[in-house]
C-alpha positions as CSV (number, residue, x, y, z in Angstrom):
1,X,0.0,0.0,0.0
2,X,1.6,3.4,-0.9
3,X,1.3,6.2,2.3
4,X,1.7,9.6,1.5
5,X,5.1,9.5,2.9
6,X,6.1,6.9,0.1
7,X,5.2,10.2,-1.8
8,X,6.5,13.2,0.0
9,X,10.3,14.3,-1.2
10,X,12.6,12.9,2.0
11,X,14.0,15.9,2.7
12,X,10.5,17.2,3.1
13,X,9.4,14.9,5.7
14,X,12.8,16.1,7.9
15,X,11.7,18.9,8.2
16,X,9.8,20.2,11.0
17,X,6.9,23.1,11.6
18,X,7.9,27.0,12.5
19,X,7.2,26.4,16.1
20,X,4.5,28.8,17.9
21,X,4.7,27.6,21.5
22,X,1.2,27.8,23.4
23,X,0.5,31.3,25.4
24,X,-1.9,30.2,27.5
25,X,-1.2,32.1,31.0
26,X,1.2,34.0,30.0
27,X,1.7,37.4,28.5
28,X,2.5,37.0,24.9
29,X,5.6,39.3,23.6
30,X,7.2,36.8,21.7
31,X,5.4,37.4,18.2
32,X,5.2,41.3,18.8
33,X,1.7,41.7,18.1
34,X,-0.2,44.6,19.4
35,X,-1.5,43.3,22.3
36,X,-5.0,45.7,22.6
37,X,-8.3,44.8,20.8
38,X,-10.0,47.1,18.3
39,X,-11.7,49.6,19.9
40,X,-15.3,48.8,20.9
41,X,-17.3,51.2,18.2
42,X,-14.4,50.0,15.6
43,X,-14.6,46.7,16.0
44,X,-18.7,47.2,16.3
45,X,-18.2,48.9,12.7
46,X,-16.3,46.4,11.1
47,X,-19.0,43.5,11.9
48,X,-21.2,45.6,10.8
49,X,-19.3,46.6,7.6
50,X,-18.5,42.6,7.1
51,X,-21.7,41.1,7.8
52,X,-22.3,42.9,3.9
53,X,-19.7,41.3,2.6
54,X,-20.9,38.6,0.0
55,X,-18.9,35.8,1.4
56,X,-20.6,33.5,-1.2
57,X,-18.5,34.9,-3.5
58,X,-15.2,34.8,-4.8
59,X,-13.4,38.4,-3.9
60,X,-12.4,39.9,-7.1
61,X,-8.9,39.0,-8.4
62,X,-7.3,42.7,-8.4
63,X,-9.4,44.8,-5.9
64,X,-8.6,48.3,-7.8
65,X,-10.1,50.7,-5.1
66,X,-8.0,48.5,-2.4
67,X,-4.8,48.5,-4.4
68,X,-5.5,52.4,-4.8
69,X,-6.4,52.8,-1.2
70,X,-2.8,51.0,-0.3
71,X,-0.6,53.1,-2.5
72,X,-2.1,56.2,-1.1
73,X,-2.1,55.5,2.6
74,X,1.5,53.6,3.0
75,X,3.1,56.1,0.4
76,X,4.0,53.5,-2.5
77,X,6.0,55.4,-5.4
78,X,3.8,56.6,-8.3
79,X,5.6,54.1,-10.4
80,X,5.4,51.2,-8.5
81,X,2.3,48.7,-9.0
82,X,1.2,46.4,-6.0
83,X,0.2,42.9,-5.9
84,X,-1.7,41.7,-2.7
85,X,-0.6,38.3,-0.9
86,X,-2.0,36.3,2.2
87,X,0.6,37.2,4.7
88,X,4.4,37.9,4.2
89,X,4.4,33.7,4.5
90,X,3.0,33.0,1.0
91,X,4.4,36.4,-0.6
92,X,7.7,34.7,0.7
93,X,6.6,31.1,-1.0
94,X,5.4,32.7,-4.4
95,X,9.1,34.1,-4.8
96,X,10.1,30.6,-3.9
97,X,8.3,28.8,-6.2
98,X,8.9,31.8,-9.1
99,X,12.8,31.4,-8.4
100,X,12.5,27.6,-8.6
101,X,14.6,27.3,-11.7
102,X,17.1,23.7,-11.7
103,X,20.3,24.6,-9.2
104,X,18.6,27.9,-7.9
105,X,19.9,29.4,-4.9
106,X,18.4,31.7,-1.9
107,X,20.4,34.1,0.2
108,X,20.2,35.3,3.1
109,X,22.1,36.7,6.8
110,X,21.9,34.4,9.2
111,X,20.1,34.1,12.0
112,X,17.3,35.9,10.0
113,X,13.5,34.9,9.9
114,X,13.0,30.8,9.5
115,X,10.7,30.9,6.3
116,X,13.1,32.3,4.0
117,X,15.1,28.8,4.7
118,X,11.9,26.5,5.2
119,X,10.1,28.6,1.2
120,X,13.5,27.7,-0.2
121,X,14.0,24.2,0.9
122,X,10.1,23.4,0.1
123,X,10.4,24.9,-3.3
124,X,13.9,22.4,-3.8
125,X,16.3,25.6,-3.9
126,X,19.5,25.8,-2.1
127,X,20.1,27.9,0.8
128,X,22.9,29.8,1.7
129,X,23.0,31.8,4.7
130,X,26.1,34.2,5.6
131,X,26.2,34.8,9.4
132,X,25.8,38.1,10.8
133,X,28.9,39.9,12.6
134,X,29.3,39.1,16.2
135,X,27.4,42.3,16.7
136,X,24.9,41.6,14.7
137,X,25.7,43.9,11.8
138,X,25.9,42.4,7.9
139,X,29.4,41.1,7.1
140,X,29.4,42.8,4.2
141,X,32.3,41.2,2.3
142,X,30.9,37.9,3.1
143,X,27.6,38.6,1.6
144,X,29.4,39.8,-1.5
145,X,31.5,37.0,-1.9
146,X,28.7,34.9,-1.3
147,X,27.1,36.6,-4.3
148,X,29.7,36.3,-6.1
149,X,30.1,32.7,-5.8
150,X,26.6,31.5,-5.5
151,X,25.1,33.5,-7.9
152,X,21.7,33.2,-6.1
153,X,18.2,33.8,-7.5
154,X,17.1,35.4,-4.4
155,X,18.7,38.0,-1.9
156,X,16.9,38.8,1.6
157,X,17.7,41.5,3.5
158,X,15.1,42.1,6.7
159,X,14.9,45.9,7.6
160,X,15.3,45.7,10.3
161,X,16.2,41.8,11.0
162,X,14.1,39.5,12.6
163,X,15.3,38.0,14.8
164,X,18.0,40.3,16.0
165,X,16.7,44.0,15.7
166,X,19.6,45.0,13.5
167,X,18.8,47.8,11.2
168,X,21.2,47.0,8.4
169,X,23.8,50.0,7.2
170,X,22.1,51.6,4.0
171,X,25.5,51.9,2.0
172,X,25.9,48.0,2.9
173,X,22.8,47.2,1.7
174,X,23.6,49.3,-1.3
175,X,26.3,47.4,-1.9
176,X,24.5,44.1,-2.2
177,X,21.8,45.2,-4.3
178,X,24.5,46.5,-6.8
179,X,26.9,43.4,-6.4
180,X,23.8,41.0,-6.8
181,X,22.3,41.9,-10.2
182,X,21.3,39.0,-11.1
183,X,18.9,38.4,-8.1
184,X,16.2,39.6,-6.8
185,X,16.7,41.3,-3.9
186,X,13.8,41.7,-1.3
187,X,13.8,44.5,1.6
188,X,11.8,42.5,4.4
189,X,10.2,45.4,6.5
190,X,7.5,43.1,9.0
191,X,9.4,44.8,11.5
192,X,9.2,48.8,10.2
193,X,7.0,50.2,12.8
194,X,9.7,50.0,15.1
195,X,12.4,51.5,12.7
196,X,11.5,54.8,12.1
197,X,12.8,54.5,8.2
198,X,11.9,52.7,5.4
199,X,13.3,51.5,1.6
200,X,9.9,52.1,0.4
201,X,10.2,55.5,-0.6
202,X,13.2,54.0,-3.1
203,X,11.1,50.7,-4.1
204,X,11.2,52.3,-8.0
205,X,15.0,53.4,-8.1
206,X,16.5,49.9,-8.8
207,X,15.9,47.1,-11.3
208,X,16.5,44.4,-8.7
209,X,14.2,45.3,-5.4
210,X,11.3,44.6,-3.9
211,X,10.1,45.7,-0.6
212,X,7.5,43.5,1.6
213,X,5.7,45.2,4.1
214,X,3.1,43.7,6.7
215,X,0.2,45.4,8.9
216,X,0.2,42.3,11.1
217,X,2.4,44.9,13.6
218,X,0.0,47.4,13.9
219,X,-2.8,45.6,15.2
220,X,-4.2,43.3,12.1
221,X,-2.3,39.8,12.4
222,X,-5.6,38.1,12.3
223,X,-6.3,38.8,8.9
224,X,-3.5,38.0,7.1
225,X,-3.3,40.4,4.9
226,X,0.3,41.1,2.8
227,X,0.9,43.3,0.1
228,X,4.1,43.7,-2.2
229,X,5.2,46.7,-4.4
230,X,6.8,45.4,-7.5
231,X,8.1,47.1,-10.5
232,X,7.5,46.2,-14.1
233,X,9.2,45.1,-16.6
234,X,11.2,47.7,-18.5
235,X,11.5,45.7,-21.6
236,X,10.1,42.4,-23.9
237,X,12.2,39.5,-22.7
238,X,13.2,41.3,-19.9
239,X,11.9,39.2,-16.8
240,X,9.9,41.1,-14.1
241,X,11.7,43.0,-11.3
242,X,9.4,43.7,-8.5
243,X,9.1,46.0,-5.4
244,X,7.8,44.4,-3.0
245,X,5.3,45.6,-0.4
246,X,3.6,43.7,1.9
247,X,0.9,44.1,4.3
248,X,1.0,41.0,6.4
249,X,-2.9,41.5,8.5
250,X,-4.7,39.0,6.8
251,X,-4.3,39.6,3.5
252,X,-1.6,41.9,1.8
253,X,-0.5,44.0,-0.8
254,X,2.6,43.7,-3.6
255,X,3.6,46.9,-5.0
256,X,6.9,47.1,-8.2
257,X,8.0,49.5,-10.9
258,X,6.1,50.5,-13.7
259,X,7.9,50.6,-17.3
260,X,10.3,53.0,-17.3
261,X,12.6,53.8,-20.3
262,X,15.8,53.2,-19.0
263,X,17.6,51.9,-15.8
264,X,18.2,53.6,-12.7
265,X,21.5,53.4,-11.5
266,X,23.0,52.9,-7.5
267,X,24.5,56.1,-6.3
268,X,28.5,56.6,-7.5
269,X,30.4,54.1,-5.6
270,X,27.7,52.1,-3.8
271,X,28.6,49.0,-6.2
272,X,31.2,46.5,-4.9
C-alpha cells in the first residue's frame, strides 16, 4: 500500500513546523503583536461593515479601489504597482516557487526569519546563509563573496532583522543590491513600525528590489493580509523585477516599478 510518505520528497518529511509555543497564562511578547483589541465602536463597525460582505463569493482577483487605497495610505511610489498576498508567508513562498529554476539558490544573513530557509528548501532551492557579525551587523564582504560565488536567484535583507533588531547599514545594503544583479533582492520590513525608516520611498530606483511590508504589527495579524510593491518590466524579454510591499494582517498587498525607459542606477560608488 503506498502512504503519502512513500510520496512526499525525504528531505520534506525532515523537516519540521515553525514552532509557535502555546501562550496560555502568560503574556504574549514573543510574536510582537499589538496586544490591545479594536476599539469597541471599531470593532462594532467592522462587523457591521462585514456582515455585507458577499462571502458566497469569490473576492475579485485585483481589488482596484484596495490597491488604490494601499498606494495612497503607506506612500507606495507613483511608479510602483502592488500585488496583494496572504501574509508575508505566502508572498515569501510565491518568490520561492517563481525562483525555482534547476540549481537555484536563496540568500540570506543568518540568524534571520525561518521561512526564508523552510520557502527555499520546500520549493527544492539551495540555501545559503552568511552569518551576521558578532554584533549583529551584515558582514558585508561575506555577503558579497557569497554573491559572487553563489550566484543566487534570491537576496533577503530584513529591515530591520528578525530575529536580532539589527537595522542594516544603507551603504551595505547598497552594496549588495549593486553586487547581486542578477537576483532579486527583497527588503523584508515586517518589522518597520519599530524603525523609524523605510526602503519604500526608493522601491522604484533599482531594477532588482522589492520591498514586503506587513500590517500584522500594527494591530491586524488576524487577517492575514500582505501586500508587495513590484516594478514592471522595462522591456520584452526582460523578466519582471518587482518591489515588494507587503501588508501581512490577513491579506496583503505587492507593489513594483512601472515601465520606465531606461535603468536607474546605485548612487556613484555604492557597487562592490
Amino acid at each position: 500500500m503506498t502512504t503519502p510518505q512513500d510520496i512526499i520528497r525525504r528531505d520534506v518529511l525532515a523537516m519540521t513546523s515553525y514552532p509557535v509555543p502555546d501562550a496560555t497564562g502568560y503574556i504574549k511578547l514573543d510574536a510582537m503583536e499589538n496586544p490591545f483589541p479594536l476599539p469597541p465602536v471599531l470593532a462594532a463597525h467592522l462587523g457591521e461593515h462585514l456582515a455585507g460582505v458577499a462571502l458566497n463569493r469569490y473576492p475579485a482577483p485585483r481589488p482596484e479601489a484596495l490597491i488604490e487605497k494601499i498606494k495612497r495610505v503607506m506612500g507606495v511610489p507613483a511608479g510602483c504597482d502592488v500585488l496583494l498576498g496572504n501574509g508575508s508567508d505566502e508572498i515569501i513562498s510565491m518568490v520561492s516557487v517563481a525562483c525555482a529554476k534547476p540549481g537555484a539558490k536563496v540568500l540570506a544573513p543568518m540568524p534571520g526569519f525561518v521561512m526564508y530557509q523552510m520557502s527555499a528548501k520546500l520549493a527544492n532551492l539551495d540555501f545559503i546563509g552568511v552569518p551576521l557579525k558578532s554584533d549583529f551587523t551584515l558582514d558585508t564582504e561575506a555577503m558579497l563573496a557569497a554573491i559572487a560565488e553563489h550566484e543566487p536567484a534570491v537576496v533577503y535583507l530584513a529591515y530591520p532583522n528578525n530575529p536580532t533588531g539589527t537595522l542594516y547599514d544603507d551603504a551595505d545594503m547598497e552594496r549588495i543590491i549593486a553586487a547581486a544583479n542578477k537576483s532579486l533582492v527583497v527588503i523584508d520590513e515586517a518589522y518597520q513600525p519599530f524603525a523609524q525608516q523605510s526602503w519604500l520611498p526608493r522601491a522604484d530606483a533599482f531594477d532588482n528590489v522589492v520591498v514586503m511590508r506587513t500590517v500584522s504589527k500594527l494591530g491586524l495579524a488576524g487577517i492575514r493580509f500582505p501586500a508587495r510593491p513590484r516594478r514592471r518590466a522595462r522591456r520584452p524579454g526582460r523578466a519582471t523585477a518587482r518591489r515588494t510591499h507587503e501588508t501581512r494582517a490577513g491579506c496583503g498587498p505587492i507593489a513594483g516599478r512601472r515601465s520606465v525607459p531606461e535603468r536607474r542606477q546605485l548612487p556613484a560608488g555604492a557597487g562592490a
